[in-house]
Wavefront OBJ file of the C-alpha trace (Angstrom):
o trace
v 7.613 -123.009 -189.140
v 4.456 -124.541 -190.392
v 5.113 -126.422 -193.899
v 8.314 -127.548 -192.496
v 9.076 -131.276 -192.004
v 10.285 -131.925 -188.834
v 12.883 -134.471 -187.821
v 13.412 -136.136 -184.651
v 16.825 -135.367 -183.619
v 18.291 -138.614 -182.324
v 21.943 -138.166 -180.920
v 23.667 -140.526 -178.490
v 24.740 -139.757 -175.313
v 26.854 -140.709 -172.416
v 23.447 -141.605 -169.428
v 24.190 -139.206 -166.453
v 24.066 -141.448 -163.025
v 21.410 -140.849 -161.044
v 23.306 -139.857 -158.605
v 25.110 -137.159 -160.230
v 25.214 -134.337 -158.263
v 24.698 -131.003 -160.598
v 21.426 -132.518 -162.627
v 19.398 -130.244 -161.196
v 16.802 -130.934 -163.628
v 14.368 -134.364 -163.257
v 14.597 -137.040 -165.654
v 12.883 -136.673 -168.871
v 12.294 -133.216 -168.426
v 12.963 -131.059 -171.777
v 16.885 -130.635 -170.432
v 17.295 -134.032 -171.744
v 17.062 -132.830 -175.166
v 19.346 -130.308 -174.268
v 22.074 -132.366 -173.071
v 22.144 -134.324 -176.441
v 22.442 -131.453 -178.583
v 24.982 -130.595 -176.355
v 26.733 -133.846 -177.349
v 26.201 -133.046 -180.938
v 27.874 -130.174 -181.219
v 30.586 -130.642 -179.166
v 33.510 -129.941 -181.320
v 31.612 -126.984 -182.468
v 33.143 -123.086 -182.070
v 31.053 -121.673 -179.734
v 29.918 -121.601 -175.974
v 26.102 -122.170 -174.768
v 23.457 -119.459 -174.324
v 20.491 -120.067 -172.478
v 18.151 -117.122 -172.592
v 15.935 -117.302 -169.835
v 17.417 -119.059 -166.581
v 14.805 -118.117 -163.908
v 16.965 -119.858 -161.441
v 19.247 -121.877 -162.417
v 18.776 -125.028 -162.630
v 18.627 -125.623 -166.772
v 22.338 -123.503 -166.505
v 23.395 -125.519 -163.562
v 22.741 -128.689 -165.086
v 23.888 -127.474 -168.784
v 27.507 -126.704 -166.403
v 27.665 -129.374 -164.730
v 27.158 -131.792 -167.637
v 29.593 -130.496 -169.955
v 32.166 -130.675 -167.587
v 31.012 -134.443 -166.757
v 31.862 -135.180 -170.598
v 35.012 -132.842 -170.446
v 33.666 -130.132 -172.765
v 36.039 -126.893 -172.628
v 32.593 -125.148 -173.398
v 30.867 -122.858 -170.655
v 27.326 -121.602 -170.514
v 26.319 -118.032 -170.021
v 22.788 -117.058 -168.836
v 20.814 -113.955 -169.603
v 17.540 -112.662 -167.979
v 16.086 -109.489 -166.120
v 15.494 -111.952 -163.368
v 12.309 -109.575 -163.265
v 9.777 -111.550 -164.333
v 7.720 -111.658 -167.096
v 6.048 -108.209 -169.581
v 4.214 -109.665 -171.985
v 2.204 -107.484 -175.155
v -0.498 -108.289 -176.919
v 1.159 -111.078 -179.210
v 1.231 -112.970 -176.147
v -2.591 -113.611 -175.557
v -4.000 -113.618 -172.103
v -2.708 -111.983 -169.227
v 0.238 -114.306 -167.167
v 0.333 -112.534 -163.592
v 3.390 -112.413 -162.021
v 5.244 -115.353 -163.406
v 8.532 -116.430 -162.587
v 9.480 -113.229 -160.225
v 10.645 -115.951 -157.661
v 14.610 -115.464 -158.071
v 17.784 -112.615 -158.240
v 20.920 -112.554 -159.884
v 22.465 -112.916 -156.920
v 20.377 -116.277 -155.665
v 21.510 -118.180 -159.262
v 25.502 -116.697 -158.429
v 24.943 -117.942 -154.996
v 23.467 -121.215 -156.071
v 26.456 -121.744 -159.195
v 28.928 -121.225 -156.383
v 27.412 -123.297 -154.162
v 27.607 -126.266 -156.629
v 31.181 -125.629 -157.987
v 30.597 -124.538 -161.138
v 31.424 -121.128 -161.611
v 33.999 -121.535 -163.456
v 31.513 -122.999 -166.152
v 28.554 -120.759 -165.646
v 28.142 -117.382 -165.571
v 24.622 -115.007 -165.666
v 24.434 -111.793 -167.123
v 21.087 -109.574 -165.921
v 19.376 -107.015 -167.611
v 16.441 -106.667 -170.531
v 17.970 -108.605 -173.528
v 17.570 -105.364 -175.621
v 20.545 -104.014 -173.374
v 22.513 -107.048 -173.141
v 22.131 -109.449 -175.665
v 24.006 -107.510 -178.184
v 27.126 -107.068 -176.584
v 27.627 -111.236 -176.501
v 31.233 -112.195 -177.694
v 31.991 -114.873 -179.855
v 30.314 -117.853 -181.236
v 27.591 -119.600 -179.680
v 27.412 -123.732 -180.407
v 23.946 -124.175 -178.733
v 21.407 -121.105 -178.072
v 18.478 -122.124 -175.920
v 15.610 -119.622 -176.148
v 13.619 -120.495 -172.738
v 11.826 -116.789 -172.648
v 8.489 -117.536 -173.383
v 7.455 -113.906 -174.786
v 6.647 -112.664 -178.261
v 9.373 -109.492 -177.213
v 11.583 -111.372 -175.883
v 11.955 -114.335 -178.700
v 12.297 -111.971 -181.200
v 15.071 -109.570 -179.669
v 16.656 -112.930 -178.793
v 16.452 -113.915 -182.366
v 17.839 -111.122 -183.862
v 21.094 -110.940 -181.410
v 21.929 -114.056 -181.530
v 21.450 -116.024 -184.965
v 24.205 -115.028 -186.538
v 26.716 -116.181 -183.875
v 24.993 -119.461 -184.585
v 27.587 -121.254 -187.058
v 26.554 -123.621 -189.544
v 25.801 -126.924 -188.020
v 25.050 -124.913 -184.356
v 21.577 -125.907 -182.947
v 18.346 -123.213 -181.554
v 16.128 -124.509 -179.195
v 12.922 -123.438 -178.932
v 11.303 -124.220 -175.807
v 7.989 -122.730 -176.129
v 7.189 -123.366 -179.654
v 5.752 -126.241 -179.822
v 2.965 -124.937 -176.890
v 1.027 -122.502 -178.633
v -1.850 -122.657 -176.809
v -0.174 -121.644 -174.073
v 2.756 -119.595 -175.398
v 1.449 -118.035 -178.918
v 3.857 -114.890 -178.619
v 6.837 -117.098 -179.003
v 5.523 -119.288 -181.920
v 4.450 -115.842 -183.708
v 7.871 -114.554 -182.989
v 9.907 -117.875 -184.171
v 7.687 -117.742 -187.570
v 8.301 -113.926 -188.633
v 11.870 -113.677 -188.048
v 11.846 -117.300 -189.622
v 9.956 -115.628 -192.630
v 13.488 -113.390 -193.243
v 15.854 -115.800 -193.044
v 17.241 -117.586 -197.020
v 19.529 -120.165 -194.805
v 18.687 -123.592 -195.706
v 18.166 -125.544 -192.129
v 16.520 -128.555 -190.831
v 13.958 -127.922 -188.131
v 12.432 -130.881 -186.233
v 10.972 -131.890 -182.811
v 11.838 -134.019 -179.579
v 9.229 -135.171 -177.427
v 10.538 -135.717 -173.872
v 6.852 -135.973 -173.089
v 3.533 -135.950 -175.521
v 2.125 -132.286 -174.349
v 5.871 -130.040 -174.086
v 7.609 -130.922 -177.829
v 10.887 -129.487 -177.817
v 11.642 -127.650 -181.335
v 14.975 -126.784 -182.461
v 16.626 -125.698 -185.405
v 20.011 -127.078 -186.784
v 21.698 -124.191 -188.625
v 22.969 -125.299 -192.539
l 1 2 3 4 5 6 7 8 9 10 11 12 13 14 15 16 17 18 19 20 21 22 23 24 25 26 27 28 29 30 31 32 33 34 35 36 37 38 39 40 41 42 43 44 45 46 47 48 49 50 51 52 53 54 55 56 57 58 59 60 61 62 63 64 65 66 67 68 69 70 71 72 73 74 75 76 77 78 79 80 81 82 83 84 85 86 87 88 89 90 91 92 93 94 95 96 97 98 99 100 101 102 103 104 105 106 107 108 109 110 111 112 113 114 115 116 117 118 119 120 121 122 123 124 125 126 127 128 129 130 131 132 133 134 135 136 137 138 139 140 141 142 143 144 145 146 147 148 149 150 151 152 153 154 155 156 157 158 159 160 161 162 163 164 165 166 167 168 169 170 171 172 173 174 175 176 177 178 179 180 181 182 183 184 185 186 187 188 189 190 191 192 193 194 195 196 197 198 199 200 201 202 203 204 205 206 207 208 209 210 211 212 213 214 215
């Protein structure tokens, strides 16, 4: 998105106490940002998508919070649960990242909490799955780090973002560290005529949160 001028989105928010049981997430982490484009669009056709759950706890908290500000949204969750396969477009080698959960330890864990009625995974590559999503999606969160996995994501899912719907793009703004999801964001960007704002949220100086607000 470079040439863009970004925006910071500034939304408020009902605080969650700090207490509240289902914010599995730690203050000021990038699930802040999250929550208040969660506010924004409420209203909005359209359920939330988080691509990329690794265990949990972004969906869990994403669940529990809507139904703390009595959204009749739910949020489905898509990975392999496998881990990460990264290609060339994603730079150095990453190990064996994030192969520390199952589907059925995140079902376990949503049941645990109460919130299955809210949340729901679905497991499998996103080349098999992805396409089959149903209806409109309010709020698509692309946590999948990969070049692969950005742009499949991309391509699924953008048009069941309607106009004022919001993308976040969790890795974009880390480059150095992600590249394969920047490169990804910026050539299916390159196809795209729709006129949208794109901006930034810093939760903290070195993880910017970008997102895109669909015109």
């Amino acid at each position: 998105m470079d040439g863009y001028n970004p925006r910071t989105f500034a939304v408020r928010r009902p605080v969650l106490p700090d207490r509240y049981p289902l914010r599995l997430k730690p203050a000021r982490h990038s699930i802040d940002f999250t929550l208040q484009v969660i506010d924004a669009t409420e209203g909005l056709e359209g359920d939330v998508v988080e691509c990329g759950s690794y265990q949990g706890e972004g969906l869990i908290t994403m669940a529990g919070y809507l139904d703390f500000i009595g959204s009749s949204r739910k949020v489905v969750g898509y990975d392999s649960f496998a881990g990460l396969h990264p290609t060339n477009e994603d730079g150095s080698a990453f190990g064996h990242l994030f192969t520390d959960t199952s589907s059925e330890a995140v079902r376990a864990r949503i049941k645990q909490l109460g919130v299955e009625s809210r949340a729901s995974i679905v497991e499998g590559e996103f080349s098999d799955t992805l396409h089959k999503h149903a209806g409109a999606i309010s709020v698509l969160v692309l946590d999948c780090d990969l070049y692969d996995s950005y742009l499949v994501a991309l391509t699924a899912l953008w048009d069941k973002v309607p106009a004022g719907g919001v993308v976040v793009l969790d890795e974009y703004g880390r480059p150095e560290k992600w590249p394969g999801a920047k490169a990804a964001v910026d050539e299916f960007l390159e196809t795209r005529a729709e006129n949208a704002e794109y901006g930034w949220w810093f939760p903290l100086p070195e993880a910017p949160r970008w997102y895109i607000r669909k015109a």
